[in-house]
C-alpha atoms as a printed R data frame, in Angstrom:
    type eleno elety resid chain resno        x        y       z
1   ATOM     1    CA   UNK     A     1  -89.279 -110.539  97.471
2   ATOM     2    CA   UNK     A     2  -92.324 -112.116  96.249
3   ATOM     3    CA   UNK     A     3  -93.467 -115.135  98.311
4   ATOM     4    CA   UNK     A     4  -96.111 -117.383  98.938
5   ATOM     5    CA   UNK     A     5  -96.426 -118.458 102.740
6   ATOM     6    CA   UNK     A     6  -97.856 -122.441 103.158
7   ATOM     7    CA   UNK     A     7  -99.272 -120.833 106.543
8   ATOM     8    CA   UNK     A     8 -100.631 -117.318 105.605
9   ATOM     9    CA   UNK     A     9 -101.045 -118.165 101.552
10  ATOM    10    CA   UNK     A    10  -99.819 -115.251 100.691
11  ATOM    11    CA   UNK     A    11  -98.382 -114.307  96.989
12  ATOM    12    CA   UNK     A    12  -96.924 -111.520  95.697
13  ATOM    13    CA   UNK     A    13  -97.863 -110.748  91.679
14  ATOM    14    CA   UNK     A    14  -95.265 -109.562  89.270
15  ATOM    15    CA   UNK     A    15  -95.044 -105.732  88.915
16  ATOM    16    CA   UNK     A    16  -96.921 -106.135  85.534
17  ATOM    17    CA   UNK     A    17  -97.063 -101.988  84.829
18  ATOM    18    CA   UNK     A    18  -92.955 -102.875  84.549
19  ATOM    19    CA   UNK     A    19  -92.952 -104.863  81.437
20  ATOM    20    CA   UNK     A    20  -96.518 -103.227  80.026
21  ATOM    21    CA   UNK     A    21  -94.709 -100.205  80.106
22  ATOM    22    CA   UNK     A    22  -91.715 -101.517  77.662
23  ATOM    23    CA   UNK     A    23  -94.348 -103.754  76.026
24  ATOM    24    CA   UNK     A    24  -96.741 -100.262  74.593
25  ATOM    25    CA   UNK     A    25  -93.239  -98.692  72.939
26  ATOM    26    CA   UNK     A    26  -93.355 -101.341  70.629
27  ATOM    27    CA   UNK     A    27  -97.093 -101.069  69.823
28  ATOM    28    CA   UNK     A    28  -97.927  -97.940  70.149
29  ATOM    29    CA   UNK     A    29  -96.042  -96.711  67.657
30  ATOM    30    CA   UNK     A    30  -97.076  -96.885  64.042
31  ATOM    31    CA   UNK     A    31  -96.415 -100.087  62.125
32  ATOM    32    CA   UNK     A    32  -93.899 -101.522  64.516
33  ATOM    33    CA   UNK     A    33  -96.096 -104.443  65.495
34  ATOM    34    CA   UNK     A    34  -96.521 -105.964  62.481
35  ATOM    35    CA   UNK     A    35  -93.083 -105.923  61.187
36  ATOM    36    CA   UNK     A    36  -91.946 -107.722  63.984
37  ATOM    37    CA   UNK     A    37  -90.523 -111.195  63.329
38  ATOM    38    CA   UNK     A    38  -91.798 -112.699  67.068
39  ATOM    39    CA   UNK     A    39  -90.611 -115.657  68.580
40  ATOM    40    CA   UNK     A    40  -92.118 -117.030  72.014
41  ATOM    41    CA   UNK     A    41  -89.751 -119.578  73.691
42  ATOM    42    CA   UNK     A    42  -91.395 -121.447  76.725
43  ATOM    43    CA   UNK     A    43  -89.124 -123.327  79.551
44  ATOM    44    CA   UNK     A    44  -89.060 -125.773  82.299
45  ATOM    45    CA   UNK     A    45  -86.006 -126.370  84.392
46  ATOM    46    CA   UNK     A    46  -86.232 -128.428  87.578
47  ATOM    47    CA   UNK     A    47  -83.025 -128.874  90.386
48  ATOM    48    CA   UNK     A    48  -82.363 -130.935  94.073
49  ATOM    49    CA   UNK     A    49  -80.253 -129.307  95.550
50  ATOM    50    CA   UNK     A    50  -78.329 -130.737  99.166
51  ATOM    51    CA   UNK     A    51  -76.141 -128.537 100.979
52  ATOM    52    CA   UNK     A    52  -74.566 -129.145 104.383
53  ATOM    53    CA   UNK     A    53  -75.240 -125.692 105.687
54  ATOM    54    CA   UNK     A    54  -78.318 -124.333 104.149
55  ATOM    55    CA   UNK     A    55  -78.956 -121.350 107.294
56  ATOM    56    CA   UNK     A    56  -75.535 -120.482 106.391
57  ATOM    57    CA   UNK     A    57  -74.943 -120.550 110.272
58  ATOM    58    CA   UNK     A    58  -71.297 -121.016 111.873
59  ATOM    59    CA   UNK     A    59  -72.795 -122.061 115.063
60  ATOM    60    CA   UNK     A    60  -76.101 -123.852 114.183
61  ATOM    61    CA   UNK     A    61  -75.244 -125.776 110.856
62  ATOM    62    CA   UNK     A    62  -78.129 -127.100 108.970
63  ATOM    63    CA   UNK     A    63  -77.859 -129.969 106.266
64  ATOM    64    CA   UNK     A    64  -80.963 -130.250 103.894
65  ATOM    65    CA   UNK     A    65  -82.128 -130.513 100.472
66  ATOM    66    CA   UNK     A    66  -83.866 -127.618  98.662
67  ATOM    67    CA   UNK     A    67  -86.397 -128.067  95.178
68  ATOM    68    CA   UNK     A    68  -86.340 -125.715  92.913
69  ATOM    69    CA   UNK     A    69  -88.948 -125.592  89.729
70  ATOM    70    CA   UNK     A    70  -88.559 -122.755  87.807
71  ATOM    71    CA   UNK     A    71  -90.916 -122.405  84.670
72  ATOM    72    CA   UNK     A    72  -90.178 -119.500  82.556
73  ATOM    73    CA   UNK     A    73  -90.907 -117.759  78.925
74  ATOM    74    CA   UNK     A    74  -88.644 -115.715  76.549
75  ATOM    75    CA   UNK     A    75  -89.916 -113.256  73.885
76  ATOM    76    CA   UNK     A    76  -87.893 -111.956  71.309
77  ATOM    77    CA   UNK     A    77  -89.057 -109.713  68.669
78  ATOM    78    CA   UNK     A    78  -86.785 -108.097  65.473
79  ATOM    79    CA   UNK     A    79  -87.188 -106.035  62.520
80  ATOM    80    CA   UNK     A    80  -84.987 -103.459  60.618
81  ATOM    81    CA   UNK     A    81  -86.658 -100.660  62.531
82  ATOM    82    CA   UNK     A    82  -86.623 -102.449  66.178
83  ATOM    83    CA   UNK     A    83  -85.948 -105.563  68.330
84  ATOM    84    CA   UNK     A    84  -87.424 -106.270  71.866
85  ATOM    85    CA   UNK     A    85  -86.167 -109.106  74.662
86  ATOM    86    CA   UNK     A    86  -87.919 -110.346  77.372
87  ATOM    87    CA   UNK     A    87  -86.875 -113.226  79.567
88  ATOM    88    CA   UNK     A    88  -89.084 -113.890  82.406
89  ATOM    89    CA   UNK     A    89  -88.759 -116.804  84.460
90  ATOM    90    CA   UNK     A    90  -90.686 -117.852  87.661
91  ATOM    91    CA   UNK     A    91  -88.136 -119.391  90.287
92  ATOM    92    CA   UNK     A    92  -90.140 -121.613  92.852
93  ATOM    93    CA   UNK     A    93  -87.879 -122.866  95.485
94  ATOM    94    CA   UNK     A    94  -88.646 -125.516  98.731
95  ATOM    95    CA   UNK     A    95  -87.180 -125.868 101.988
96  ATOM    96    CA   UNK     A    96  -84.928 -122.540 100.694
97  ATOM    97    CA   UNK     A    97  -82.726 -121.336 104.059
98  ATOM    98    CA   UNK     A    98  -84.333 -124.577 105.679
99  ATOM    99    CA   UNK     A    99  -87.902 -123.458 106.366
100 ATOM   100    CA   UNK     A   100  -89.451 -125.531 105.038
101 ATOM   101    CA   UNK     A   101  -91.968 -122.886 102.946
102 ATOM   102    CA   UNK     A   102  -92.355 -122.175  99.450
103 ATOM   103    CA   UNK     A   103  -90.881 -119.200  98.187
104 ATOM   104    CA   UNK     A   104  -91.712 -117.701  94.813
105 ATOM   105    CA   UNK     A   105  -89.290 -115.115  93.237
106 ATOM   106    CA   UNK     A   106  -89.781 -112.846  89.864
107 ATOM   107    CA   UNK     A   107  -86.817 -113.057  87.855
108 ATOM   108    CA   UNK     A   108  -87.326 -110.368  84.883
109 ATOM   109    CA   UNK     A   109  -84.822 -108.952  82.435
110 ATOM   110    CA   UNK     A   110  -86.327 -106.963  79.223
111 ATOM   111    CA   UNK     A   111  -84.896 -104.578  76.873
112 ATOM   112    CA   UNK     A   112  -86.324 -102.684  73.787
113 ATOM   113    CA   UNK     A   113  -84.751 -100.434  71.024
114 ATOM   114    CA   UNK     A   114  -87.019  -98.767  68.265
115 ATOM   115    CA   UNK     A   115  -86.318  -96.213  65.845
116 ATOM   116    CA   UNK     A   116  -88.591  -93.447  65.700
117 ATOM   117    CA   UNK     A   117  -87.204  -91.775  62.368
118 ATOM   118    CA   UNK     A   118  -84.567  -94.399  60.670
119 ATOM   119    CA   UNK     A   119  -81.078  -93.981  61.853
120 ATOM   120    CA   UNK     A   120  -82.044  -90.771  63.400
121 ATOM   121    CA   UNK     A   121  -84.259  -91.011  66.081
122 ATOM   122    CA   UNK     A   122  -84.454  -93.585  68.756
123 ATOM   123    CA   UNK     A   123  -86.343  -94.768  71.941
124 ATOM   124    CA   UNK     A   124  -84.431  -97.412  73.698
125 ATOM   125    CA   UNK     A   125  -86.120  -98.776  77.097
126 ATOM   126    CA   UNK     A   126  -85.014 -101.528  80.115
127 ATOM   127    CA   UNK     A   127  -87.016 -103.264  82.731
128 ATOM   128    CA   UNK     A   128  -85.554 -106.332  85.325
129 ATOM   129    CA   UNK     A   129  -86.874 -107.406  88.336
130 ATOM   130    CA   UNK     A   130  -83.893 -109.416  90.734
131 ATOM   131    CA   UNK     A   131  -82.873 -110.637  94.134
132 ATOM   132    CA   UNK     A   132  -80.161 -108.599  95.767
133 ATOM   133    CA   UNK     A   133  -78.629 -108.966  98.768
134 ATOM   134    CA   UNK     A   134  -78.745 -106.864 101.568
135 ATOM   135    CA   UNK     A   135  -76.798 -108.185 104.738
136 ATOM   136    CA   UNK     A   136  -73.171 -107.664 105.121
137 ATOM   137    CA   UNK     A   137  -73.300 -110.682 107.443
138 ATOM   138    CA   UNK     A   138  -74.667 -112.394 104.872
139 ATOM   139    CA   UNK     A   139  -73.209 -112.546 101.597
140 ATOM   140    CA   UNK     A   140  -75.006 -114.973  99.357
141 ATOM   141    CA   UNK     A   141  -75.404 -115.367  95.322
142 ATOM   142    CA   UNK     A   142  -78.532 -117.438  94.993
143 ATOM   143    CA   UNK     A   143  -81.895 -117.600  96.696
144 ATOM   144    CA   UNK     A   144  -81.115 -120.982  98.318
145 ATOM   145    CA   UNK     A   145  -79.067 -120.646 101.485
146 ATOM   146    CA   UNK     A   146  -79.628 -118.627 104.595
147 ATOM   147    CA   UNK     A   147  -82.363 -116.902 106.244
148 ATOM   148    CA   UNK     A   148  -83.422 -113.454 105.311
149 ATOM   149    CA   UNK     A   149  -81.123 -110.898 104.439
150 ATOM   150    CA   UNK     A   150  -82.887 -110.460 100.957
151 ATOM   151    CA   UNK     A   151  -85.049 -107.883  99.090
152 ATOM   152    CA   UNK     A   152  -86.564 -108.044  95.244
153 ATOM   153    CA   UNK     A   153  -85.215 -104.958  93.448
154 ATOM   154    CA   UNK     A   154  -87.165 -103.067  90.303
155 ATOM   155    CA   UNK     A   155  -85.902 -101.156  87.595
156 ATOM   156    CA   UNK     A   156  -86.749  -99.657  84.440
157 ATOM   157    CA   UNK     A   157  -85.688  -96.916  82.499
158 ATOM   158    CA   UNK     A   158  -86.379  -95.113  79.306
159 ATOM   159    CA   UNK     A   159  -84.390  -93.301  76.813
160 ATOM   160    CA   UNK     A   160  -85.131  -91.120  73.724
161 ATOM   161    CA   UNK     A   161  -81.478  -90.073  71.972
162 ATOM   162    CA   UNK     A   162  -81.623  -88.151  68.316
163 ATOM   163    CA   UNK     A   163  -78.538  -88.693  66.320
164 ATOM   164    CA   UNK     A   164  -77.915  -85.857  63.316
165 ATOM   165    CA   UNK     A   165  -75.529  -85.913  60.959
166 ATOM   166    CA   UNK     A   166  -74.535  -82.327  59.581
167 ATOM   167    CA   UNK     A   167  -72.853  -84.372  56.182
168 ATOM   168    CA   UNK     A   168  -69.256  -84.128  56.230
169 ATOM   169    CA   UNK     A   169  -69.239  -81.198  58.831
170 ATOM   170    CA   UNK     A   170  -69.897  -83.618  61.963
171 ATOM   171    CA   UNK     A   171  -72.517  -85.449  63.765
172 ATOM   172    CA   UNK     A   172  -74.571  -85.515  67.023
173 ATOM   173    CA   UNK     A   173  -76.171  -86.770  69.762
174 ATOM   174    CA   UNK     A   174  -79.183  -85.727  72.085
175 ATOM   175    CA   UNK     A   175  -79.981  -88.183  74.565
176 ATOM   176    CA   UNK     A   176  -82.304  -87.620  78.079
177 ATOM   177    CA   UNK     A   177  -83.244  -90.646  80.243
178 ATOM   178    CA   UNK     A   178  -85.719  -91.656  83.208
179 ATOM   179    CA   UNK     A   179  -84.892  -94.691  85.177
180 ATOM   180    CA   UNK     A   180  -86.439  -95.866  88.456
181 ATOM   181    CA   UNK     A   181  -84.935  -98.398  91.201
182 ATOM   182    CA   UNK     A   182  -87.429 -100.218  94.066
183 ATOM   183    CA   UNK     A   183  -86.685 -102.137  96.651
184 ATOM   184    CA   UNK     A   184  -89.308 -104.194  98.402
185 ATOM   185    CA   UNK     A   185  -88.310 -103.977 102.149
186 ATOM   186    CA   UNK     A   186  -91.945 -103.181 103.176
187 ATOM   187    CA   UNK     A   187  -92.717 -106.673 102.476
188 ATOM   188    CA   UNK     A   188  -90.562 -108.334 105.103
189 ATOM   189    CA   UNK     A   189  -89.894 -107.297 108.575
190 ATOM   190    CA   UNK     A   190  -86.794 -109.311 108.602
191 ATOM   191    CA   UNK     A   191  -85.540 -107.613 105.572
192 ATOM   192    CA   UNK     A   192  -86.345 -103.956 106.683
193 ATOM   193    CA   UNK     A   193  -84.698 -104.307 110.202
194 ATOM   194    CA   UNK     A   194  -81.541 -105.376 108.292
195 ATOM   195    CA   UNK     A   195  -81.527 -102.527 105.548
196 ATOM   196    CA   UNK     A   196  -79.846  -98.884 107.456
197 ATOM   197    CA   UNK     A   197  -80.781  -95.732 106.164
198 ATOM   198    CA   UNK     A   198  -78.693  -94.904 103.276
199 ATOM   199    CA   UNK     A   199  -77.993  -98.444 102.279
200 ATOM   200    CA   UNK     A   200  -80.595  -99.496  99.704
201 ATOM   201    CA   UNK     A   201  -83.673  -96.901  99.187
202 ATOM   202    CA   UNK     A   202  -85.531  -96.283  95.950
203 ATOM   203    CA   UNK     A   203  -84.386  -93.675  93.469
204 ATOM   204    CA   UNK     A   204  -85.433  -91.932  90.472
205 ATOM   205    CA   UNK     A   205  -82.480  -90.647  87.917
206 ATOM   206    CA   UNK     A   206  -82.378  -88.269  85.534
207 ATOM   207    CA   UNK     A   207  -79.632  -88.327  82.751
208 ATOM   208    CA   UNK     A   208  -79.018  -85.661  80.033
209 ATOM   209    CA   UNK     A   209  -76.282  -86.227  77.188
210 ATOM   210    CA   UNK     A   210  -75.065  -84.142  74.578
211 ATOM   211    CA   UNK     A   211  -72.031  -83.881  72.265
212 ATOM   212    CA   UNK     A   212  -71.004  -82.199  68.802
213 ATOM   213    CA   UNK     A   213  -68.374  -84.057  66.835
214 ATOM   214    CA   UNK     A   214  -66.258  -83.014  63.983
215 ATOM   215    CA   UNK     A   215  -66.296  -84.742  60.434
216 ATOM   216    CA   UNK     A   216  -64.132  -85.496  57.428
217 ATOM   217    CA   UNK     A   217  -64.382  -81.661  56.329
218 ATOM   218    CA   UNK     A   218  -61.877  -80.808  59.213
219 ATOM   219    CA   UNK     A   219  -59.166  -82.946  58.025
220 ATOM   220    CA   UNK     A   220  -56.425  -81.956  59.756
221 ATOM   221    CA   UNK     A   221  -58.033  -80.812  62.912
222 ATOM   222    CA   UNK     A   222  -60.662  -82.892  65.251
223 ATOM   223    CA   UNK     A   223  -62.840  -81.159  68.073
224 ATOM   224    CA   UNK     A   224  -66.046  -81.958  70.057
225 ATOM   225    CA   UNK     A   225  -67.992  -80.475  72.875
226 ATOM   226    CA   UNK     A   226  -70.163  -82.478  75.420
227 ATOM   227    CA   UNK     A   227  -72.270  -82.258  78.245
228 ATOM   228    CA   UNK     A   228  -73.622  -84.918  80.533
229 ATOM   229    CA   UNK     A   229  -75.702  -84.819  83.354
230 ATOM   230    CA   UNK     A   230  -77.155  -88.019  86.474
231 ATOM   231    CA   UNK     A   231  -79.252  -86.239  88.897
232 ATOM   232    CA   UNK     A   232  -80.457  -89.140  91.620
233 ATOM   233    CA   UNK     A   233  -83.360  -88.348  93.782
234 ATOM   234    CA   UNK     A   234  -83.654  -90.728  96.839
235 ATOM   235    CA   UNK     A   235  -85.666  -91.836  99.030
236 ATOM   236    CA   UNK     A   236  -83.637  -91.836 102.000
237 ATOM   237    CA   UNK     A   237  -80.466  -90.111 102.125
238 ATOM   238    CA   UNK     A   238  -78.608  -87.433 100.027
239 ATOM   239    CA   UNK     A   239  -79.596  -86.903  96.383
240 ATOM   240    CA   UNK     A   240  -76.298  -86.711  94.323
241 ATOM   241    CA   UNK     A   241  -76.005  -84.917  90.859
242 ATOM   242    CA   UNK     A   242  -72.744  -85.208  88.455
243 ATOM   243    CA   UNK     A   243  -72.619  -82.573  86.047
244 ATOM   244    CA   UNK     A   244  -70.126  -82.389  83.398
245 ATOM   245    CA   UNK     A   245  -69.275  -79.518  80.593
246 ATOM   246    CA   UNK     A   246  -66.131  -80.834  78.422
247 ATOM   247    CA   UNK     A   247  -64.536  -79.367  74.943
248 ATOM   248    CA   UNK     A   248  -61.715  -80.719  73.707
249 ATOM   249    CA   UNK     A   249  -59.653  -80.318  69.893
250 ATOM   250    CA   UNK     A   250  -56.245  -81.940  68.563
251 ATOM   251    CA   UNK     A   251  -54.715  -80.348  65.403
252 ATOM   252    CA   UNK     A   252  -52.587  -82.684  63.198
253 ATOM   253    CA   UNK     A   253  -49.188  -80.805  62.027
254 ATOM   254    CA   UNK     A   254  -48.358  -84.356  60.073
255 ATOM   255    CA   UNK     A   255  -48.787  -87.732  60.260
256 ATOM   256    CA   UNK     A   256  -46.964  -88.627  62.951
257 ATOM   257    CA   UNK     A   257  -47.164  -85.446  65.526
258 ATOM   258    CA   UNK     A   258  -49.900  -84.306  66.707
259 ATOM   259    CA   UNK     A   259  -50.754  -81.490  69.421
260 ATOM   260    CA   UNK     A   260  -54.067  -81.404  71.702
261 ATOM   261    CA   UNK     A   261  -56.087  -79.628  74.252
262 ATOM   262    CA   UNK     A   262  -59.104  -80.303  76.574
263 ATOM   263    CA   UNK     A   263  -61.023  -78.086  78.775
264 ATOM   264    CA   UNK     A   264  -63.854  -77.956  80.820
265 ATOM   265    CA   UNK     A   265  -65.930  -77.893  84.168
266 ATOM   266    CA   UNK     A   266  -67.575  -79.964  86.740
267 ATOM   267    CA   UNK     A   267  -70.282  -79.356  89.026
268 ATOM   268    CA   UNK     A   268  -70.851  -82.430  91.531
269 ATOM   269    CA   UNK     A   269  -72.812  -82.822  94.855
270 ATOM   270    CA   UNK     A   270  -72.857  -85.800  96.852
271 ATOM   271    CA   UNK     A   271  -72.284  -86.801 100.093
272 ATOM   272    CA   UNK     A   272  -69.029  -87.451 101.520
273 ATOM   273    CA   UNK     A   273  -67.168  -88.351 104.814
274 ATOM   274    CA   UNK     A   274  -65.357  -85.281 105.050
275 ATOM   275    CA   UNK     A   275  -68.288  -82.575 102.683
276 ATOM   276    CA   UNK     A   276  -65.328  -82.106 100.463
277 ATOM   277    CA   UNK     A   277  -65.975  -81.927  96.728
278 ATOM   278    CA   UNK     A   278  -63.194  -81.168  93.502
279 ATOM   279    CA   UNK     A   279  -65.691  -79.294  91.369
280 ATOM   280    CA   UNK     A   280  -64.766  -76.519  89.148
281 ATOM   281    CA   UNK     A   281  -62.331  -75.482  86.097
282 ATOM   282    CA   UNK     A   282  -59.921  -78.805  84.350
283 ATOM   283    CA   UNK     A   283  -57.594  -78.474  81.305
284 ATOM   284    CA   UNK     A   284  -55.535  -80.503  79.497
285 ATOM   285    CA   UNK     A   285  -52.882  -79.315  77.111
286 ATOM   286    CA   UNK     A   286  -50.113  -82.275  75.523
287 ATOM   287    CA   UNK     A   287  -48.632  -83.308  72.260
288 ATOM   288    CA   UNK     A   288  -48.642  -87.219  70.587
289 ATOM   289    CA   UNK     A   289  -46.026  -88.730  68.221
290 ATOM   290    CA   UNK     A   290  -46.680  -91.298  66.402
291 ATOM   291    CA   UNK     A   291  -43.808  -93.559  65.569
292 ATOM   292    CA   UNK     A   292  -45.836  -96.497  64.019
293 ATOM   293    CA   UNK     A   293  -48.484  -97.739  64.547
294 ATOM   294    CA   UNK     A   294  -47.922 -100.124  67.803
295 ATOM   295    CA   UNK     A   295  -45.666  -96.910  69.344
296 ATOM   296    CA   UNK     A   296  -47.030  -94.125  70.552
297 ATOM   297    CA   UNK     A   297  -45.086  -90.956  72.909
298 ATOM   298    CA   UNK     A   298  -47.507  -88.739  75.365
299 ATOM   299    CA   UNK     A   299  -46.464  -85.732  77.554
300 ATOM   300    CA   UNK     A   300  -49.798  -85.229  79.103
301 ATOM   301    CA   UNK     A   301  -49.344  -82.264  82.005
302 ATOM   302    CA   UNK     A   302  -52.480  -81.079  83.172
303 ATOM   303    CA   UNK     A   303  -53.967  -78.724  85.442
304 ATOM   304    CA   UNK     A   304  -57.242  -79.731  87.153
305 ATOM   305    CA   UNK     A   305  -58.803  -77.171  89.764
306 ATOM   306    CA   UNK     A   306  -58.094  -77.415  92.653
307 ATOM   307    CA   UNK     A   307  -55.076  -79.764  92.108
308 ATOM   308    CA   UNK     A   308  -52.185  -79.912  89.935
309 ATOM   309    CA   UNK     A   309  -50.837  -83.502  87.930
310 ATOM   310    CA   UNK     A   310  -47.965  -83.463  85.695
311 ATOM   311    CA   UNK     A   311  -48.088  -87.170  84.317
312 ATOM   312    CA   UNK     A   312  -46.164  -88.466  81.239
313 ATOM   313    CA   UNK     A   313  -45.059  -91.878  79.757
314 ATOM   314    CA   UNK     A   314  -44.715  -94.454  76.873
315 ATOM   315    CA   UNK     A   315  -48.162  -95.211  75.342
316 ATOM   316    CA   UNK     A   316  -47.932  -99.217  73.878
């Protein structure tokens, strides 16, 4: 959490490489800038706020009033090709958890979509900076009550995705992804001696996505084929992957009756109370009748390694 101390004058600055970093998409790119239609929107709130236990105590209650001026600034950018949000806002707070300090928090949440190649090609980016709570003895919304039991958190991500179209044969999409979590325990004694292990930690994640679709050639028959892929690395802890292959196709014989079938295989690790994992083979196999259109029947048995399910019912 960034805070300025009346004793030790201390202040934390705002991770500015996070929104720079979403910022130089939009520029850097060529003619993006200038067909932006910006629009820079300035604010200024100002509370009192009185509560009648502001340590959040059940043995020491503390009554007190607590200021908060909170200046802020919102930039929003659009064109055909892009658009780009940023909300920042500044959240200065007195007498928070009855100190009687100042406290400064960031408050940041940005997100940014351009198109590389039109309708084709796409870079879509996030950045936000919060509060989040890290006490379970201590469960609290807002920055105001209680004593500690805080940290600020970081993210942002970014994500390139190409979407081809193959004309009436089918479409696509190729997506891979970088995000990054901090939290700012370092920063606060109190905060670290309240955080264990594998609780919070800071993370970097790595997503892949792809998947082949059919198109209005195959009229009487619809199929796709997908992979997706989150590998976490952590700080602290166990780093987790989920790793999915997945093909599935349903064949029409008429209008109202159809027949399906999926298939595919997992390959997870992550950690678990009893290092017991359900990876491997799945299929599905099932037929669909179509009544009308508010009615439809499913007999869905399935087989899904290592465990059998034969479920079935009415689908509204």
């Amino acid at each position: 959490m960034g805070i300025f101390d009346s004793c030790s004058s201390r202040f934390q600055v705002v991770p500015c490489k996070l929104v720079f970093s979403s910022f130089l998409v939009c520029f850097c790119c060529p003619g993006i800038g200038y067909g932006l239609d910006w629009r820079l929107t300035p604010s200024l709130s100002a509370t009192e706020t009185f509560t009648d236990n502001i340590n959040l105590s059940n043995i020491e209650k503390k009554s007190g009033f607590v200021t908060e001026v909170a200046p802020g600034l919102s930039i929003n950018g659009s064109s055909p090709w892009s658009n780009f949000n940023l909300n920042y806002r500044l959240q200065g707070l007195h007498n928070a958890g009855g100190r009687d300090d100042l406290d400064f928090n960031h408050q940041l949440n940005m997100t940014s979509l351009y198109q590389a190649v039109r309708n084709t090609l796409f870079i879509q980016t996030s950045s936000s900076i919060s509060q989040q709570n890290i006490s379970n003895t201590l469960v609290t919304t807002d920055n105001i009550s209680g004593v500690g039991g805080r940290t600020e958190n970081t993210n942002f991500s970014i994500s390139p995705y190409w979407t081809p179209r193959f004309g009436r044969f089918g479409s696509g999409l190729f997506k891979v992804g970088y995000s990054r979590s901090t939290f700012d325990t370092s920063s606060s004694s109190q905060a670290a001696s309240l955080v264990p292990d594998n609780f919070v930690t800071d993370s970097d994640t790595f997503t892949r996505q792809a998947r082949l679709a059919s198109g209005s050639f195959f009229s009487s028959m619809n199929w796709a084929l997908n992979y997706s892929s989150n590998e976490q690395t952590r700080g602290t802890g166990q780093d987790v992957r989920f790793e999915q292959y997945q093909g599935d196709m349903r064949y029409f014989l008429n209008r109202k009756f159809s027949v399906f079938g999926l298939a595919g295989f997992e390959n997870n690790d992550y950690q678990t109370t009893q290092n017991s994992i359900r990876n491997g083979f799945f299929y599905t196999l099932g037929g669909r009748w179509n009544p009308s259109r508010l009615l439809k029947f499913a007999n869905l048995p399935s087989v899904s390694a290592p465990f059998f399910e034969a479920p079935g019912g009415l689908e509204a």
